[in-house]
ROMIMAR-89218 format. One record per residue (C-alpha): residue number from 1; residue in three letters; x, y, z. Coordinates in nm, 3 decimals. Layout:
{site NUM; 'ALA'; {X; Y; Z}},
...
***
This chain:
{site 1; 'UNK'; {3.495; 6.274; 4.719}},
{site 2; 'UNK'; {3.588; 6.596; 4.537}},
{site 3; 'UNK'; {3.829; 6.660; 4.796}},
{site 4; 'UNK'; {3.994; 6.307; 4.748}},
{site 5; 'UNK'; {3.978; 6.371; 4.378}},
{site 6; 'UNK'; {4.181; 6.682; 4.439}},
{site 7; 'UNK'; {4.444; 6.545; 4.658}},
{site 8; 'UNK'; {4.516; 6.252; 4.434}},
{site 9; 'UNK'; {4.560; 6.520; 4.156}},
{site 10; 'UNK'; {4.788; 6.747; 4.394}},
{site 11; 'UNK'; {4.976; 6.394; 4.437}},
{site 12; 'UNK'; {4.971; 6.328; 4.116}},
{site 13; 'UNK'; {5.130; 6.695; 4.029}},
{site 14; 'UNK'; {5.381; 6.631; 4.292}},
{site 15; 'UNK'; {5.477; 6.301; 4.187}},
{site 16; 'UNK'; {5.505; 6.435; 3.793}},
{site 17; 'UNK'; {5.725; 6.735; 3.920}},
{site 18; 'UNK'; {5.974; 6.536; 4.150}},
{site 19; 'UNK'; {5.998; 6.295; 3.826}},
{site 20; 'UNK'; {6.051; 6.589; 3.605}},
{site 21; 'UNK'; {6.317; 6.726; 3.838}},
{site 22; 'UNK'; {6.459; 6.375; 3.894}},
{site 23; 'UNK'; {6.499; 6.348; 3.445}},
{site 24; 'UNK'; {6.635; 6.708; 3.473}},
{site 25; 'UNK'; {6.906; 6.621; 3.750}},
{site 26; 'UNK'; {6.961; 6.304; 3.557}},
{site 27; 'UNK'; {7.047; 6.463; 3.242}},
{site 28; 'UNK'; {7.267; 6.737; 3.439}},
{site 29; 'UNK'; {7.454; 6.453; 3.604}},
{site 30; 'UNK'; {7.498; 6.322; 3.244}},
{site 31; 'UNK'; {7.626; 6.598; 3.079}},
{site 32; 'UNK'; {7.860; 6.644; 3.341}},
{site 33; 'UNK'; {7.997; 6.303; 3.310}},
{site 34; 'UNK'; {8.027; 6.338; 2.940}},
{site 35; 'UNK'; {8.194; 6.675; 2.994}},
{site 36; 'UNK'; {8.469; 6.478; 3.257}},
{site 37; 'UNK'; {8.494; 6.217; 2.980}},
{site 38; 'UNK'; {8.571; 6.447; 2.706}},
{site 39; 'UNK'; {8.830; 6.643; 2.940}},
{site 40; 'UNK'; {8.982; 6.307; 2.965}},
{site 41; 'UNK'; {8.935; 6.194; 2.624}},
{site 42; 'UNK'; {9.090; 6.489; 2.489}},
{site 43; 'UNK'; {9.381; 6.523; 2.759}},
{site 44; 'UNK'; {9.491; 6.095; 2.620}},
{site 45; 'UNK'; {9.456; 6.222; 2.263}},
{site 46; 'UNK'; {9.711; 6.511; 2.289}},
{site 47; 'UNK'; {9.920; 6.313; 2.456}},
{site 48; 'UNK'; {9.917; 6.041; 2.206}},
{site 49; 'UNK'; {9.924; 6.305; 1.938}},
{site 50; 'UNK'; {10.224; 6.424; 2.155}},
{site 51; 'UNK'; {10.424; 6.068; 2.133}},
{site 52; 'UNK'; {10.315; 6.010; 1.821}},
{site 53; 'UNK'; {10.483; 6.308; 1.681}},
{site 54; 'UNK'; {10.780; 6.215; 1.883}},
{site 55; 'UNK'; {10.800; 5.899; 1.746}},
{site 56; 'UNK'; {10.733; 5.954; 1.387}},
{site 57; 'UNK'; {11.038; 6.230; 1.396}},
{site 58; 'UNK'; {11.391; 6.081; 1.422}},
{site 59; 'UNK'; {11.519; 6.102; 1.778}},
{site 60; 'UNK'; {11.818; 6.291; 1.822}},
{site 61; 'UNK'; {12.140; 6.109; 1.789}},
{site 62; 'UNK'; {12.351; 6.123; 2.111}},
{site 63; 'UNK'; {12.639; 5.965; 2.302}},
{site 64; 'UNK'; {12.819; 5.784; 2.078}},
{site 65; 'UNK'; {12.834; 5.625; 1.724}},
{site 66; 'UNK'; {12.753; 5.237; 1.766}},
{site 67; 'UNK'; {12.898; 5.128; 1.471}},
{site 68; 'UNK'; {13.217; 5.341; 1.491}},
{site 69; 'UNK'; {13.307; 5.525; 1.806}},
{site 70; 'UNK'; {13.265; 5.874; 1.666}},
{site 71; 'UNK'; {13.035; 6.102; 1.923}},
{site 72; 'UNK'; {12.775; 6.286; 1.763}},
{site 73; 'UNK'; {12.932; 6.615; 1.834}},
{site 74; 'UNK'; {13.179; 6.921; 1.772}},
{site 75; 'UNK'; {13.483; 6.657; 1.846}},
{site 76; 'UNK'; {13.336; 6.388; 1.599}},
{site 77; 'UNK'; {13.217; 6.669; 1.345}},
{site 78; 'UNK'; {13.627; 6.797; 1.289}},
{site 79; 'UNK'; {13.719; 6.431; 1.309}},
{site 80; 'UNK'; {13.459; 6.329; 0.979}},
{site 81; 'UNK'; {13.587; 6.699; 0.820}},
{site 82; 'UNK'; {13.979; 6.555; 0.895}},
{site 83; 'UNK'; {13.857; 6.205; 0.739}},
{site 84; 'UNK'; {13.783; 6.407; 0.463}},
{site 85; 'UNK'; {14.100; 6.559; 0.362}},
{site 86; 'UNK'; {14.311; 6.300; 0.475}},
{site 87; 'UNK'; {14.164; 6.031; 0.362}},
{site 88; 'UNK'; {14.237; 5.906; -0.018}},
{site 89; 'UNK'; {13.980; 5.605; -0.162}},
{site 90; 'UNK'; {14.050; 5.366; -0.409}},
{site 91; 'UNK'; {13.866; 5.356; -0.752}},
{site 92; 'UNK'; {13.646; 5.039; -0.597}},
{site 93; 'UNK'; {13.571; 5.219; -0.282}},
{site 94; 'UNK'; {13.458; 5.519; -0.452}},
{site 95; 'UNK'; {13.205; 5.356; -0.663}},
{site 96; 'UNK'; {13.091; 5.194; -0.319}},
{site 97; 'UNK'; {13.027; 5.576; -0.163}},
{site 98; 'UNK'; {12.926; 5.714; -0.498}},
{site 99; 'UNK'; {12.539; 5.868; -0.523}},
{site 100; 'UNK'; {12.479; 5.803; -0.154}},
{site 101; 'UNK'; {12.213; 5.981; 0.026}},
{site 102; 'UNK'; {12.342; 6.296; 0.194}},
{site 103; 'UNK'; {12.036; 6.492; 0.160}},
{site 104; 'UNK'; {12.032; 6.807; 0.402}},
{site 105; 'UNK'; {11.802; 7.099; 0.441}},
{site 106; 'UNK'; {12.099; 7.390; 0.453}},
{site 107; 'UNK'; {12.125; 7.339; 0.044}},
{site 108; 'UNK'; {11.930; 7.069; -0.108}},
{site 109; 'UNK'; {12.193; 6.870; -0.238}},
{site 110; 'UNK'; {12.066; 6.502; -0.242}},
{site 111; 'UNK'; {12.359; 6.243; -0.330}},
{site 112; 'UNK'; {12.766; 6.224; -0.370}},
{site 113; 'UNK'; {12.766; 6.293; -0.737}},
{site 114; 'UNK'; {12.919; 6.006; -0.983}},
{site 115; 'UNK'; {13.185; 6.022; -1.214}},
{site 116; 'UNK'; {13.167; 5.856; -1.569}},
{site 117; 'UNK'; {13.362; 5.544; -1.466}},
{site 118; 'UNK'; {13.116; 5.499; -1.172}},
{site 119; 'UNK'; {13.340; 5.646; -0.838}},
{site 120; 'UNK'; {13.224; 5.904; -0.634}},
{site 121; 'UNK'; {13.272; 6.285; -0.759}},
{site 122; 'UNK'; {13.361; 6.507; -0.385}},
{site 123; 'UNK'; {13.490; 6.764; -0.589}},
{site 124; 'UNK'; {13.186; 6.884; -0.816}},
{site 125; 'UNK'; {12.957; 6.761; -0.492}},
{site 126; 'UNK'; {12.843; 7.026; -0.175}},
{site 127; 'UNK'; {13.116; 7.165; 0.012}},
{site 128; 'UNK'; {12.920; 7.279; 0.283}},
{site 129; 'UNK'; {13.071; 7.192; 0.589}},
{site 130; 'UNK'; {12.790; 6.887; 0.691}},
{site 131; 'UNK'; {12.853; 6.763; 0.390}},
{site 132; 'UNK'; {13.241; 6.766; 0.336}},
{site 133; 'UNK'; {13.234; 6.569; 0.692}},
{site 134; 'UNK'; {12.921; 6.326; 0.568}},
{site 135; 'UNK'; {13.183; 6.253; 0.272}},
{site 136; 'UNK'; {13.470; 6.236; 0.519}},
{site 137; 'UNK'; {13.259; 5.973; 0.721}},
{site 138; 'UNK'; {13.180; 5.776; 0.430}},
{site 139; 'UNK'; {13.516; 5.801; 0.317}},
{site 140; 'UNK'; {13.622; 5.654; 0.697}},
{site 141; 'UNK'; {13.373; 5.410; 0.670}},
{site 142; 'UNK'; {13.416; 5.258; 0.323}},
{site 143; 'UNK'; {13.792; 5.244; 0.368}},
{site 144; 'UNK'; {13.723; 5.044; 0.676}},
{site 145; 'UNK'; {13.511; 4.734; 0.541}},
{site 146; 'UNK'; {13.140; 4.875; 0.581}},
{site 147; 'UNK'; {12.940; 4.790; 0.381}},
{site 148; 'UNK'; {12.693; 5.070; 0.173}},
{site 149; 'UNK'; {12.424; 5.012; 0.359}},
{site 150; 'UNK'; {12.599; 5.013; 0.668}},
{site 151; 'UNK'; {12.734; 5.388; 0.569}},
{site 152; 'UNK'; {12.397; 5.536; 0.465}},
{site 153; 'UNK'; {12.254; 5.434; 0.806}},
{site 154; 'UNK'; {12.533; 5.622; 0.964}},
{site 155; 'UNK'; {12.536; 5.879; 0.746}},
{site 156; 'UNK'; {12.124; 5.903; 0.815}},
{site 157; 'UNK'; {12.245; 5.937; 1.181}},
{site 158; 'UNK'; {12.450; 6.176; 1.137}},
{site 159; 'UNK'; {12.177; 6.416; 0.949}},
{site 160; 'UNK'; {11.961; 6.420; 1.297}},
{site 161; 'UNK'; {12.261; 6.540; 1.466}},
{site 162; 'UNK'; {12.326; 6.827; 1.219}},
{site 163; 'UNK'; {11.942; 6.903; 1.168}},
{site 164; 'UNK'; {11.725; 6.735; 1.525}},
{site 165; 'UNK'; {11.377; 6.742; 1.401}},
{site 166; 'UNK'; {11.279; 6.922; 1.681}},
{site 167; 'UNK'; {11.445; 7.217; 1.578}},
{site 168; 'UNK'; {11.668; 7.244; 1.866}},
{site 169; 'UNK'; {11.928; 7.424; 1.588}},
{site 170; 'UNK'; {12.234; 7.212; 1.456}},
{site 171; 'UNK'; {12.557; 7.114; 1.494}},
{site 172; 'UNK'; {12.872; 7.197; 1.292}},
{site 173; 'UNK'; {12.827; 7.431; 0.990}},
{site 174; 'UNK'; {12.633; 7.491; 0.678}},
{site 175; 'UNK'; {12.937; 7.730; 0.529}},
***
């Protein structure tokens, strides 16, 4: 009898230490699930941080112009600085251009400055070289039947091409 007594506890140690080792591999295989899950977890979260941050920052601007033809280049840069000297407005379409948004890191000037009657002020505004072709553009535009909001989408354009968010440098120049 003892010796029954004493092989049912042996069995019973047996049976409690291949359940302990069973919990213990259990909770190893568990951990390294989690870990495989938080590998993954983390490697979808960067990259959704990743387009994310793409997406929130203007894209940019390439190719060319949709609503006028210009590329967003060197070529389309000296033809906006030509629009600008050439290119005389009336006193109606320079109230229409006046105290847009032409906002660009190089300086910190924000909008074409206004005269007293209302019409835009180039000469006491930047003369930077973005922004004497941002005027020439909206000079272009206005004299061509766009409307204002029509030019400060354009001109928005153009401000990714001369400053890309991503900091991939900038076109034209800030002299």
């Amino acid at each position: 009898m003892k010796e029954m007594e004493q092989a049912n506890k042996t069995n019973s140690y047996i049976a409690v230490g291949i359940a302990i080792v069973l919990v213990i591999g259990l909770a190893v295989y568990t951990q390294y699930k989690i870990g495989a899950t938080n590998s993954a977890l983390e490697s979808v979260a960067v990259t959704m941080a990743t387009a994310k941050q793409g997406s929130s920052q203007q894209t940019a601007q390439v190719g060319v112009s949709p609503q006028l033809g210009i590329t967003y280049d060197m070529q389309g840069y000296d033809k906006m600085l030509n629009y600008y000297n050439t290119i005389d407005l009336t006193g109606e379409q320079g109230k229409i251009v006046a105290g847009l948004n032409v906002e660009l890191p190089c300086c910190g000037f924000t909008n074409i400055l206004t005269n007293s009657d209302g019409t835009a002020n180039f000469a006491d505004s930047c003369h930077c070289g973005h922004h004497d072709a941002m005027y020439g553009l909206a000079k272009y535009m206005v004299q061509n039947g766009y409307s204002r909001e029509e030019i400060q989408k354009e001109l928005n354009a153009w401000k990714e091409v001369f400053f890309p968010t991503q900091g991939g440098g900038n076109l034209g120049g800030c002299a």
